[in-house]
C-alpha positions as CSV (number, residue, x, y, z in Angstrom):
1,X,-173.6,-241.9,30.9
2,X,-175.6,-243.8,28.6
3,X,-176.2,-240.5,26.2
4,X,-172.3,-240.6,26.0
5,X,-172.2,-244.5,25.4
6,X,-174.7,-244.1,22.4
7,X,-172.4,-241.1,21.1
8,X,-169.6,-243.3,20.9
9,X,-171.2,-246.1,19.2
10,X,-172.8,-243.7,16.7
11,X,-169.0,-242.6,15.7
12,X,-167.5,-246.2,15.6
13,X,-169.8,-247.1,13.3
14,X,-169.6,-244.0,11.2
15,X,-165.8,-244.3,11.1
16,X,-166.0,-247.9,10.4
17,X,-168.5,-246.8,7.3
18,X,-166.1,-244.3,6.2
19,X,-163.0,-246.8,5.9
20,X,-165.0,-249.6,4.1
21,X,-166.2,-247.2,1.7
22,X,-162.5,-245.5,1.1
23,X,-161.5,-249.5,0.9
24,X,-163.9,-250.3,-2.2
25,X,-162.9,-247.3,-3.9
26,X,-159.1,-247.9,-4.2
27,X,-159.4,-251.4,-4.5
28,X,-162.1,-250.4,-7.8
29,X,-159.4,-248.0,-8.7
30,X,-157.0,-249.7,-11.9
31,X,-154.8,-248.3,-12.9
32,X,-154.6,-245.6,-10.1
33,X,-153.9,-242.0,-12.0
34,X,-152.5,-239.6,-8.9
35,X,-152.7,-235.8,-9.9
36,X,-150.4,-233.2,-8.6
37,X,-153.4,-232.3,-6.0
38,X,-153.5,-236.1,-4.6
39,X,-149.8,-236.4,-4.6
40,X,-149.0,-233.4,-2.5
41,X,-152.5,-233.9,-0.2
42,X,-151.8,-233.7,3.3
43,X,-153.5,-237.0,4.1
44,X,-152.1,-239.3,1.7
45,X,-148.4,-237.9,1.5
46,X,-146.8,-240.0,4.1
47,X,-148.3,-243.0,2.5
48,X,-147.7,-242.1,-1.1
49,X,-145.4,-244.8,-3.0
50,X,-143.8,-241.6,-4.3
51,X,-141.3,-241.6,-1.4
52,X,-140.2,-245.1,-1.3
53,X,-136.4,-245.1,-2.5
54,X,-133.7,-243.0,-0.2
55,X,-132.2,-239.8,0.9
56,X,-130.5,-237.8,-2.3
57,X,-128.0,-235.8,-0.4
58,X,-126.4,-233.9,-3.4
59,X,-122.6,-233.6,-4.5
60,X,-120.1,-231.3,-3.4
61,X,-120.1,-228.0,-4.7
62,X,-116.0,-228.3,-5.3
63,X,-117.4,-229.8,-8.6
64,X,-117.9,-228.0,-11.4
65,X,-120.9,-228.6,-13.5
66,X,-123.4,-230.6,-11.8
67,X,-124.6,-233.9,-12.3
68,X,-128.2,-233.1,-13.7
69,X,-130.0,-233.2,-17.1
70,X,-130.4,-229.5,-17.9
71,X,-130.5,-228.1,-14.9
72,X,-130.0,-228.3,-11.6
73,X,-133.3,-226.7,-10.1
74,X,-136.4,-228.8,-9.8
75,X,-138.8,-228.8,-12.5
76,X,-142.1,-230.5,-13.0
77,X,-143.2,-233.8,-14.6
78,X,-145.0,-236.6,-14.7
79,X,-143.5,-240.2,-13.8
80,X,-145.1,-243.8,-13.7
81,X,-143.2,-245.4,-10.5
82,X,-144.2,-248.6,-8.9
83,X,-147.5,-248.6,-11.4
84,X,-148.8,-245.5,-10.7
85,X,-148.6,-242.1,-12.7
86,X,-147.7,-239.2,-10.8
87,X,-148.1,-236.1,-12.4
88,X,-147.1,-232.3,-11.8
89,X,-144.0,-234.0,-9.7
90,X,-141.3,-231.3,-8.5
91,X,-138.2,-233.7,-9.8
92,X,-134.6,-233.9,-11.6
93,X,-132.9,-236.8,-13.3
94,X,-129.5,-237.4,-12.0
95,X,-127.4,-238.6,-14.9
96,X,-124.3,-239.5,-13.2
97,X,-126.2,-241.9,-10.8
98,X,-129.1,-242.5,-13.4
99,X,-132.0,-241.7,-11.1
100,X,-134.8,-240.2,-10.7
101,X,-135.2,-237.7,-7.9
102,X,-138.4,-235.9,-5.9
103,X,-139.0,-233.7,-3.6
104,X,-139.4,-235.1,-0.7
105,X,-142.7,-233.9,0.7
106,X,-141.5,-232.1,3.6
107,X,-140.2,-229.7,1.3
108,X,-136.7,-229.0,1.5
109,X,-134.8,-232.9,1.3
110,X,-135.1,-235.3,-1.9
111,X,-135.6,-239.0,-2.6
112,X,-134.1,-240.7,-5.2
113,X,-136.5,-243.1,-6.7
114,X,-135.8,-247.0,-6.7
115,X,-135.4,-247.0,-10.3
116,X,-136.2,-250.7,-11.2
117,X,-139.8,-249.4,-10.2
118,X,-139.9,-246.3,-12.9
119,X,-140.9,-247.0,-16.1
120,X,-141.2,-243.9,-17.8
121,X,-140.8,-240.3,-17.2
122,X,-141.1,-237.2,-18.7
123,X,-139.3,-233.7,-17.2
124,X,-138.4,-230.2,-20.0
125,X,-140.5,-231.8,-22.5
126,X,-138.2,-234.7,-23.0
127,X,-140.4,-238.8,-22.7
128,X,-137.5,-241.4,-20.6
129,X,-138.1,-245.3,-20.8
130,X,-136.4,-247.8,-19.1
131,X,-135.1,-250.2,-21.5
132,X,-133.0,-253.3,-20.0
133,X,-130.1,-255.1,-21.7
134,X,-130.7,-258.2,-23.1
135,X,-128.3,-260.8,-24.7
136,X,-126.9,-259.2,-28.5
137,X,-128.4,-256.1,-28.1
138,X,-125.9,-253.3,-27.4
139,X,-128.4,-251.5,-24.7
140,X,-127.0,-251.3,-21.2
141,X,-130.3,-251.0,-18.7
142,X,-131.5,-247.6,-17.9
143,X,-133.7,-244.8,-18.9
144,X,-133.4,-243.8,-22.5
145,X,-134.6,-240.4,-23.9
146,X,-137.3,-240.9,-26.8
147,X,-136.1,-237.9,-29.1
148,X,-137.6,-239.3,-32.5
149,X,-140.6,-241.7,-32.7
150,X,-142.1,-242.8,-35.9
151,X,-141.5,-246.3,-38.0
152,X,-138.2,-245.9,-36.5
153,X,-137.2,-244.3,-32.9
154,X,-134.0,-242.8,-32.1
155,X,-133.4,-243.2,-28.5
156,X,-130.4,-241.5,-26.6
157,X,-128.9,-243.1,-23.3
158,X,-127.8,-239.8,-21.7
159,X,-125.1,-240.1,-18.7
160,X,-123.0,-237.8,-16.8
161,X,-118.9,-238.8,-15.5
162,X,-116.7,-237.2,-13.2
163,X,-113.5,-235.9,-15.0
164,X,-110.1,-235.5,-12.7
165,X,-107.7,-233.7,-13.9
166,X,-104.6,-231.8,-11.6
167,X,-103.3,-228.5,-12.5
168,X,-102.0,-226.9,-9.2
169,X,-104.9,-228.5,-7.2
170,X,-107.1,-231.9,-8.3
171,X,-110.1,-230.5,-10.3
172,X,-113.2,-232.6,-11.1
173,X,-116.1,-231.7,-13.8
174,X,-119.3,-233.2,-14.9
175,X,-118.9,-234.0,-18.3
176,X,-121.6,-235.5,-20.6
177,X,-121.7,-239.0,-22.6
178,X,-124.7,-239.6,-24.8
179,X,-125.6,-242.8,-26.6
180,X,-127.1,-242.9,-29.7
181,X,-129.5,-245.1,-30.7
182,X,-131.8,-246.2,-34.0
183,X,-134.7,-248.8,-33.1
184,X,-136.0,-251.0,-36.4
185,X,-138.6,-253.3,-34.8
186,X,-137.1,-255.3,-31.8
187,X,-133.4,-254.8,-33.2
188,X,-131.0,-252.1,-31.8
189,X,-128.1,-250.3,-33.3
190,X,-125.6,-248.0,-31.6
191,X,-125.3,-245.7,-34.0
192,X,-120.9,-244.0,-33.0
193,X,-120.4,-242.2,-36.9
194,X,-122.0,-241.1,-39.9
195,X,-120.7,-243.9,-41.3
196,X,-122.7,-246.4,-38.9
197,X,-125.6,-244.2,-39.8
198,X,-125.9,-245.1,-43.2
199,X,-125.5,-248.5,-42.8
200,X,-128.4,-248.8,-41.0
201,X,-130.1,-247.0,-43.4
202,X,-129.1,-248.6,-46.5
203,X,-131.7,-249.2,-48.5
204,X,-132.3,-245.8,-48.9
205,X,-128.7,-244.1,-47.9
206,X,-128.1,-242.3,-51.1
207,X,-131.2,-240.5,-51.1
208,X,-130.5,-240.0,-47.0
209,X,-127.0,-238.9,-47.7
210,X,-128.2,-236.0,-50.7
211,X,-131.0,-234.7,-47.8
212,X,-128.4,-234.3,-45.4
213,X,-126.1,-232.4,-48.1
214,X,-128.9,-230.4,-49.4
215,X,-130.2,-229.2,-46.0
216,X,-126.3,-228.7,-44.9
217,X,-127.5,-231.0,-41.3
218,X,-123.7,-232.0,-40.8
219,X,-123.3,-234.4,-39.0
220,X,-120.1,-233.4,-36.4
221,X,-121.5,-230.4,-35.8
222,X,-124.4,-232.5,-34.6
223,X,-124.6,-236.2,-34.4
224,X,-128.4,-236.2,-32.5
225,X,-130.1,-233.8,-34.9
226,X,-128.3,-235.8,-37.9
227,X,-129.5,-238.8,-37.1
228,X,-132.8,-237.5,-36.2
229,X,-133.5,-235.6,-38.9
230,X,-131.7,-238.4,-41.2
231,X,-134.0,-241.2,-39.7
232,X,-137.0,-239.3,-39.9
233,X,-136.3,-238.5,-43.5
234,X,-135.3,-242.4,-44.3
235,X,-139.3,-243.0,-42.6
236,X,-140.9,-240.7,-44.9
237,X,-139.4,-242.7,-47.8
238,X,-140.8,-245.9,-46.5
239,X,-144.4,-245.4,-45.9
């Protein structure tokens, strides 16, 4: 009896050990970086602040399209949610209910992520950041797609809508709606035309105007690579 009493202390106090050391390290830990390993781990994944948002039950396959940005499959990336950074992250990015979604780690159901709590995000190579709307600026809060950075950014509020239409039955698509957007310091401009293009530029828009005509970058065909390609060339005249 007492051999078994001294067993038990002998483990109390090794488990007690254990924890305080475990206790030190996370609070030592800032900012926490969580690798695809720690996320997934068995013995944090219940506790991980990955999963705290709720249930993403889908949409009905009667639609056409889906509501996803450019697929609908999982893919990996790497999101900072709730001040951590989560990397290697099975994950989509709804765009009709701008949120971010997980696999949940049980495997087969998903979690939409609280999205006040993500600030950025990166999923097919493309960086998100939330951005919130602020009074004269023409940004509505969300997640924004970094597509151009330099002395400028172009930034491009990508959304999805449900379209109705009734031939002999009612019909509903996804459709997409992107936002384009020039940043110039802490000013914002919604950029609708070719013409709105080049009045942000102005200082140089003649010289912009003659690249575009000289590469033949038309700007119907393709307002995002236009006013890429146009803003990165108005940069390389300003350095």
């Amino acid at each position: 009896m007492v051999k078994h009493t001294i067993l038990l202390v002998f483990f109390a106090a090794l488990l007690m050990s254990v924890k305080a050391q475990n206790n030190l390290t996370a609070s030592a830990a800032s900012p926490v970086i969580v690798n695809a390993g720690d996320v997934y781990n068995p013995f944090i994944e219940r506790q991980s602040r990955l999963y705290n948002g709720i249930e993403h039950l889908g949409y009905s396959i009667r639609i056409k399209g889906h509501a996803y940005f450019l697929q609908k499959e999982l893919a990996r990336g790497t999101i900072v949610y709730d001040e951590l950074v989560f990397t290697n992250v099975p994950m989509l990015y709804d765009l009709f209910k701008g949120q971010v979604v997980v696999n949940h780690f049980n495997g087969f159901s998903k979690v939409a992520l609280i999205s006040a709590k993500v600030k950025e995000f990166t999923i097919h190579n493309h960086h998100f950041i939330r951005l919130d709307s602020s009074t004269g600026s023409p940004l509505i809060t969300g997640f924004y797609d970094e597509v151009y950075t330099g002395r400028s950014k172009v930034l491009v509020k990508r959304e999805k809508f449900i379209e109705e239409t009734i031939k002999d039955e009612l019909e509903r698509e996804f459709i997409s709606l992107d936002m384009i957007f020039i940043q110039q310091g802490d000013t914002y401009y919604h950029i609708r035309n070719k013409k709105g293009l080049l009045a942000v530029l102005k200082d140089k828009a003649p010289a912009v105007k003659q690249y575009l005509r000289k590469n033949r970058i038309k700007y119907r065909k393709g307002p995002e690579n236009a006013i890429v390609k146009a803003t990165a060339y108005y940069d390389s005249l300003n350095k």
